[in-house]
Structure formats: structure tokens, C-alpha cells
N, C-alpha and C positions, 0 to 999 in steps of 0.2 A: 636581351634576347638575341640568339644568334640568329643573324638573316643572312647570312651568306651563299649564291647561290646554290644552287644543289641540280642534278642530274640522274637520273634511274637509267640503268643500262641491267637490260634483261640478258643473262647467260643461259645457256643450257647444258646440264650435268650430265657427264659419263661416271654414272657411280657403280662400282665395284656391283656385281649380282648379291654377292654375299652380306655384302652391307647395308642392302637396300632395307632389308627389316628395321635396320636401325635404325634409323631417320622417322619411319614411319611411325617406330615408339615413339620416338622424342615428339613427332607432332602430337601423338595420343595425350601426350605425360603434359606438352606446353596447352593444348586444350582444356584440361584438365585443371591444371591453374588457371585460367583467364573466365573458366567458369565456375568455378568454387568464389573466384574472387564475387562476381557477376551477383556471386546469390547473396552474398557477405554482404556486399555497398548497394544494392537499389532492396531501397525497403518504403514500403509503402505507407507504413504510420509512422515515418517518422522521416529524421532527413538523409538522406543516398547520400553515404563518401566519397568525395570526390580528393580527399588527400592522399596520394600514393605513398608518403611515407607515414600516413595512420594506416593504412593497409598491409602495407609491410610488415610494419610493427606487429599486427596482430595477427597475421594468415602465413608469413616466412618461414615461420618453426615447423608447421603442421604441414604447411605443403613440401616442404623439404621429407618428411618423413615421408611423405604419403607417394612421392616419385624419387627417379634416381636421375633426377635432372641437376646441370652445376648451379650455384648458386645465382647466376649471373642469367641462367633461363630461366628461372623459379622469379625474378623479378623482374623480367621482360614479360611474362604471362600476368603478373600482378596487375603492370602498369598500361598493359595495353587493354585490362577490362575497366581500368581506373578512368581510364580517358575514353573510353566508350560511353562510361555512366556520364561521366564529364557531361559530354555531348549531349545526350540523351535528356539529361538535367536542365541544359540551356535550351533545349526543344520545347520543355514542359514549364517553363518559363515564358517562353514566348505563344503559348498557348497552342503548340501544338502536339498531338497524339503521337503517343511513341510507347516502349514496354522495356523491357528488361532486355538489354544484348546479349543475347546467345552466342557461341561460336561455337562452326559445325562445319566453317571450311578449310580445306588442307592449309594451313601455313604456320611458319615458325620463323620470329624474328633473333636475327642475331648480331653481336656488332662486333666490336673487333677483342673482346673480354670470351667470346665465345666460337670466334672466327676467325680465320689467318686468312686474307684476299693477297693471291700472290699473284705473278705473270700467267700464265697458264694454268693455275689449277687453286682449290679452297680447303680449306680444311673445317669440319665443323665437329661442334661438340655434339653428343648422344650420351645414353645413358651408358651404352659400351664404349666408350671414351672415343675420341676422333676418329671422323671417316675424311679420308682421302678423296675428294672429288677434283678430276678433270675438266676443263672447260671445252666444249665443242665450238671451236673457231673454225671460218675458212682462213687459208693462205695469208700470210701479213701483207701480201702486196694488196688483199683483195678487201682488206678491212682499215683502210684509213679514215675512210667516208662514212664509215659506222656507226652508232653511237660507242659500240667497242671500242672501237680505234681512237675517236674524237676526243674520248672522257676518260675512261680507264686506263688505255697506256699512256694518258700526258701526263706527264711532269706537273703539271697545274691544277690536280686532281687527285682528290685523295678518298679512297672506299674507307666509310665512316662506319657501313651499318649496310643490311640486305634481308631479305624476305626471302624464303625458303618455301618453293610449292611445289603442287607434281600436278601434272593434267593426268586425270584417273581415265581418258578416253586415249589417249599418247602412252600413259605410262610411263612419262618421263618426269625430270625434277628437273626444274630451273630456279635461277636464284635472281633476284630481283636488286641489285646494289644499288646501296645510296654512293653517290660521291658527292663531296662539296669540295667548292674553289679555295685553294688555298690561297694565291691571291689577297683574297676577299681578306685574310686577315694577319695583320701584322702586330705583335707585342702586345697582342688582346685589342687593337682597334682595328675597325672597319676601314677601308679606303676602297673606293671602285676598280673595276676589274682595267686594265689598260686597254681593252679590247673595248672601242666607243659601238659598237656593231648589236650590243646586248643592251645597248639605255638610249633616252631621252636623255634631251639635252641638259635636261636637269639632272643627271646620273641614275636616276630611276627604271630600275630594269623591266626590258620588255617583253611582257608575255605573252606565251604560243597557246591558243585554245583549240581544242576541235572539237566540232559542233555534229551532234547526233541526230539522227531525225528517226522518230520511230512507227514503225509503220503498221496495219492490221493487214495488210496482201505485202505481196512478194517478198523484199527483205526486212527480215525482224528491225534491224535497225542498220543506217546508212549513214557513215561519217564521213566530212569535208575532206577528207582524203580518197574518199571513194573507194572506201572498202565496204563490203556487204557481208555482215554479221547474221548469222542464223538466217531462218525463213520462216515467218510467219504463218503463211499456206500448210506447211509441212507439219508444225505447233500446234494451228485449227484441226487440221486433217486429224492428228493424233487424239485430243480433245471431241473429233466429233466419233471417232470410232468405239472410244471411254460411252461417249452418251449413248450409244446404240446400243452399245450391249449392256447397258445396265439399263435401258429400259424394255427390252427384252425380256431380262431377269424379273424386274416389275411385273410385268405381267403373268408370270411365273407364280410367284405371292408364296412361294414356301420357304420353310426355314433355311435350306439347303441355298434357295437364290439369296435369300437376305443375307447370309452368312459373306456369300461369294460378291454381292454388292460393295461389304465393308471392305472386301479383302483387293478385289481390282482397284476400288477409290484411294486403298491408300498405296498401291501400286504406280498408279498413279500420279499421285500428288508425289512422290518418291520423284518416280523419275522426270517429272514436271520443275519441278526446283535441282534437279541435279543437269537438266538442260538449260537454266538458265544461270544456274551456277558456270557452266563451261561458258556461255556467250559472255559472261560478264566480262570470263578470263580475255577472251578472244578483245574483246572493247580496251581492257585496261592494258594488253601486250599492244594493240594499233597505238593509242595515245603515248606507249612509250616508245613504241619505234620511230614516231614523228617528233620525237622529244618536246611535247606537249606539257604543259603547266596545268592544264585543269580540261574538263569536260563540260561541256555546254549541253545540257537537254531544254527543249522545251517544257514549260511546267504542267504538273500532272492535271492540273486544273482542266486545261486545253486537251491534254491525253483522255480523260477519263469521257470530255463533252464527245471528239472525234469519234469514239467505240461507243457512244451512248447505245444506239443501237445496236452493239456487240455484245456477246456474251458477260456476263458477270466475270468469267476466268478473264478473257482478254484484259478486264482491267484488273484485275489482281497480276496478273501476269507483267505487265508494263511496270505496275508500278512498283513490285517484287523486285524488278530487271532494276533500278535506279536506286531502288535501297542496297541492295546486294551492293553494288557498283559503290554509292557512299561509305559501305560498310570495307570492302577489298581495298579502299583506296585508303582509309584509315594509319597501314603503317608507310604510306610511302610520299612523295614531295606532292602528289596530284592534289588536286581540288576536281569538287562537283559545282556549278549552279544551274541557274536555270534564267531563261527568258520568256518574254511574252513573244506566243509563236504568231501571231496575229498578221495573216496574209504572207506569212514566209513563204509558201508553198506556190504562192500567185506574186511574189516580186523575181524579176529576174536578177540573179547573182551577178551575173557579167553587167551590164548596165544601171540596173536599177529600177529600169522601167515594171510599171505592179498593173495587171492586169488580170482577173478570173480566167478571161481566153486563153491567156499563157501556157496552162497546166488541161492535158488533156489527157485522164489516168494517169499512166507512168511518166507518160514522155511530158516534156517540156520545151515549149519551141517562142523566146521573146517574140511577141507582135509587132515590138520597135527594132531590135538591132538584128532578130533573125538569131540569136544564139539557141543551138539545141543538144540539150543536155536531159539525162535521166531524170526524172519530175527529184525525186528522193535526195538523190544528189544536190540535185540545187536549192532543196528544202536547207539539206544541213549546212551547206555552205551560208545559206543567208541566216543559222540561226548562231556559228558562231560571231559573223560577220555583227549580227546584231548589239552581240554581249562586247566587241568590240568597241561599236558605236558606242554603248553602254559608260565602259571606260575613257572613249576620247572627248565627250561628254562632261566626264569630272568626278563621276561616280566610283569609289573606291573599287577596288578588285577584290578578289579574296588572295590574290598574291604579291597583294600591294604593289601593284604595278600602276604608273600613268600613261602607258600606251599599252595595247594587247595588238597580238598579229592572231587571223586565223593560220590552220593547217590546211595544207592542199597535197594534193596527188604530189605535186615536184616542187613544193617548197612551201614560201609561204607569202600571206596577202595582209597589207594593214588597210585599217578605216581610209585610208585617202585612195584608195587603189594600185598602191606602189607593190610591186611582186617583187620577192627575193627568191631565187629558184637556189635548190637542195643543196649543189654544190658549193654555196657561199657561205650556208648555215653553218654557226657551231665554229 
């Protein structure tokens, strides 16, 4: 198994006006495989394939006819519903609820059989043969510190593979690159990076989480960097105007309102999951801009008791928000878990000190050392801090890591309280 480390550095595309339809096929056409495959391998009397080259074998020919994708997209779509069911399989295995993976959001994986990552610009495959895209950088003086600068133009780093999307509210296309250390491997063996700055003392590399906190008022969700993703308020407000005027229409009681019920609800429910489709985006570009290893939520268990009193949608809602997120992160180096959030909200992040007093709605103000911070904030800070704990503990990671550091505003925090501020990272 290669485990060498790896880095995602998000770019954003200057693509040609004229060639923007292309791409846009090519997503249609890689959709198109990754769900033909989807319908092929989960079956339910009998057993779901989880071998990508028995799926090959059997779906390569027909989906090769059926798009004008290269061959090397036509098994990129294959393998990425193959390893969905994968999952999906180990789900229903351990005895939990899960259904057939669909794929329905913008993206298209490519690696370097299907993509040229140059200095300043990429070249991708389409059914109209390569487009030309530009990179939108600032200034090289102004991008050393970047994950740009840090990973992509070092010499120590090599673009393996990237993820291809477009924010449908931007209208723009950015490309998600894998890089891995090359370092990491010499004549086919593993040897650690020369830089002791990335491991334990056991060479065990250490990983960066950041921790989400999700909320029913103010911000949809709040990560240990202190950024605030969507708005909650704004999601109710939308949801309670849906319920007013369909019950309105109820009391109407003619064909004409029943008709118009169906047709707002699935209105609705449209752009209900195409707004939490954009927050997901918004969540998985924070975690790579902090060059982040995986994402910490509290577990839905905890989610679903907090909004008990909430609307039925509020918790379809959150916990939509966390599978999406599991699902976007699927082609790239991130991980999801989860914690028990149990008095996160009432321990203070700076000291430690746990008190109910502490948290008074939004604000947050320690009883003991007087630190006062956004209640939300200090929630996510203590729940990556916790999955830290988790791993300094003994408990495996999901990025086989034996130490984890959280993410913060200006750098980053390990289990003992030791800070590394931004300009050191990397």
C-alpha cells in the first residue's frame, strides 16, 4: 500500500468561454459511468461487486460506446462507483443503514493519463479533445506561504491526480490536486520525510483535524479556524416560508392547490439540497485551505437529540450536510469522523476549565481563566481537540497517525497545548 504523504491544493480555472460546454459534457458523460456502474454492482438479492476489474470487465465496452470519454475517464467513472459500493458494503456490514450511491454532484476525476498539471496552467481531457485551462494565482512573491506555493511548485512534490468541479453559484471551475511526497519513496521503498516537523518521534506522521460544530441558530456550522459556513436562521426562515404557504394552499383543498403543493415541495427540496450541496463545498475548500487531514463532526446521535425539539427537516438537514461531506470527500486525501460532543459546548478550549455557566447562548465567557470567545467557536475547537485526545490516547486514527494537531485561525494546537502558528507549517 502506498502511504506516502499526500496534500490537496485547490486552484481556480480561467477556462476559455468557448470551452466551458466541454467540461461540462465530460462531467455529464463521467456521471453517467459512475452511475450505470452504481446500478450494475449494488444488488439486493444477491452480492454487490466490489471488484473493479470484474466491473471493467463487464461495463468498459458498453460504456465506451455509450460516451465519447477517453478510456482512462470511462475507468475513473467505473472505479469511483466501485469504491462507493465498497463502502457502502462495509456500512451494511457493520449494521448500518445506507442505499445505493448515487452521483449527482459536479465532479470529474483525472490523473495524469487524462491531465498535464504544468507551472501555470492544465490541460484536461473532454469528449472534444483537451481544453486549455489557466491557473488563477496571485503574484509569486505573494504565494510562498500558500498551500500553492508550499506543495505544488516544490521540487519535493509531485501532482499525481485532481478533482475537477465548478461552484454553480460562482460559475467558476476549480481543480482540486492530489500531490504526493516524493521523498517518501525511493527504488519502491518507503523511508521518512527529512523534515522531523511532520512526525512523532516514532516517524509517525502527524495529523491536522478540524473540528465542526453544527448549529440550529446563527451559523449553519462553525470550524476551529473560525470560519462560519452558511446560516442556519436563513435555512429555518426559507423552510418556515415553504410551510406557510403550503398550508395555506391546504386549506384551499382544490385540485389546483394540491397540484401546486407537489410542485413548490419539490421546489423546494431542489434547492434545499443544492444549498447544502454549495456549504459542503464551502466546508471541504476551509479544510483544505488549513491543509487539514480529515474533519471532525460531532456524532449525529448528539445532532439529532440537540434539534429533538426541531423540525423533522432540521435533522434531515444536518445529517444530509455530513453524508454529502463523506460522499465529496470520497476522491481526495480527507477523512471524516466523529466524536462524542458530550459538554463540548460547556468546556473551555483555552484552559479546560467545563462548566454550564461558561456558555451563555452564543457567547462564551471561562468562569475560571476569563477567556471569551464565540460559544460555536469554542464548541468546534474542543470537538477537534477531543478526537486529538482520542489519538494521543492510543486509539488509531483514520490517517494512521499517533499524534493529531487541531486547525486554528493562525495555525495549529496539539493535545498538550503546544501552538505552532501558520508561518512555520508546511
Amino acid at each position: 500500500m502506498d502511504d506516502a504523504p499526500r496534500r490537496t491544493v485547490l486552484i481556480k480555472l480561467d477556462v476559455p468561454r468557448e470551452r466551458r460546454g466541454d467540461l461540462h459534457q465530460t462531467k455529464t458523460q463521467f456521471l453517467h459511468c459512475a452511475n450505470s456502474t452504481s446500478d450494475w454492482a449494488w444488488r439486493y438479492d444477491d452480492y454487490c461487486v466490489t471488484s473493479k476489474s470484474k466491473a471493467e470487465n463487464a461495463l468498459y465496452d458498453e460504456l465506451r460506446e455509450e460516451t465519447d470519454l477517453t478510456t482512462n475517464l470511462v475507468q475513473k467513472g467505473i472505479r469511483r462507483a466501485i469504491e462507493a459500493v465498497t463502502s457502502g458494503v462495509e456500512k451494511l456490514k457493520q449494521g448500518e443503514k445506507t442505499s445505493q450511491p448515487e452521483f449527482d454532484s459536479w465532479s470529474v476525476v483525472y490523473d495524469k493519463r487524462s491531465a498535464t498539471f504544468n507551472d501555470d496552467h492544465a490541460t484536461l481531457s473532454t469528449p472534444n479533445g483537451r481544453v486549455t485551462t489557466e491557473y488563477v494565482l496571485p503574484p509569486k512573491e505573494e504565494r510562498e506561504e500558500t498551500p500553492f506555493g508550499r506543495y505544488y511548485e516544490s521540487d519535493d512534490w509531485d501532482a499525481s491526480s485532481a478533482t475537477l468541479q465548478y461552484d454553480e453559484q460562482d460559475e467558476e471551475f476549480y481543480l482540486h490536486v492530489t500531490l504526493k511526497n516524493l521523498d517518501y519513496e525511493i527504488d519502491g521503498t518507503e523511508r521518512q520525510e527529512a523534515s522531523h516537523d511532520d512526525h512523532d518521534d516514532d516517524g509517525v506522521e502527524n495529523g491536522v483535524v478540524l473540528g465542526v460544530d453544527l448549529n440550529v441558530t446563527g451559523a449553519f456550522a462553525v470550524t476551529s479556524t473560525g470560519e462560519c459556513i452558511g446560516s442556519a436562521d436563513y435555512l429555518t426562515h426559507k423552510r418556515d416560508q415553504y410551510e406557510q404557504r403550503r398550508a395555506k394552499l391546504q386549506q384551499t383543498g382544490t385540485r389546483s392547490a394540491h397540484l401546486t403543493i407537489q410542485s413548490i415541495g419539490s421546489r423546494f427540496s431542489d434547492w434545499s439540497l443544492d444549498w447544502l450541496h454549495n456549504r459542503t463545498n464551502d466546508l471541504i475548500k476551509e479544510a483544505q485551505s488549513a491543509d487539514a487531514d480529515g474533519i471532525i463532526f460531532e456524532n449525529l446521535d448528539h445532532i439529532r437529540e440537540n434539534i429533538a425539539n426541531g423540525s423533522k427537516f432540521q435533522q434531515w438537514a444536518y445529517a444530509k450536510f455530513v453524508e454529502l461531506v463523506e460522499y465529496k470527500i470520497e476522491s481526495t486525501p480527507l477523512f471524516v469522523d466523529t466524536v462524542n460532543p458530550a459538554y463540548t459546548s460547556q468546556r473551555c478550549s483555552h484552559c479546560g476549565f467545563t462548566h454550564e455557566d461558561n456558555r451563555d447562548d452564543k457567547q462564551f465567557a471561562c468562569q475560571d481563566c476569563g477567556y471569551e470567545v464565540n460559544a460555536d467557536y469554542n464548541a468546534a475547537k474542543n470537538i477537534a481537540n477531543r478526537y486529538c485526545g482520542y489519538i494521543h490516547r492510543g486509539q488509531k486514527s483514520r490517517g494512521g497517525w499517533a499524534t493529531s494537531q487541531l486547525a486554528l485561525k493562525s495555525g495549529t494546537l496539539n493535545v498538550n497545548g503546544d501552538y505552532t502558528p501558520a508561518e512555520l507549517l508546511g
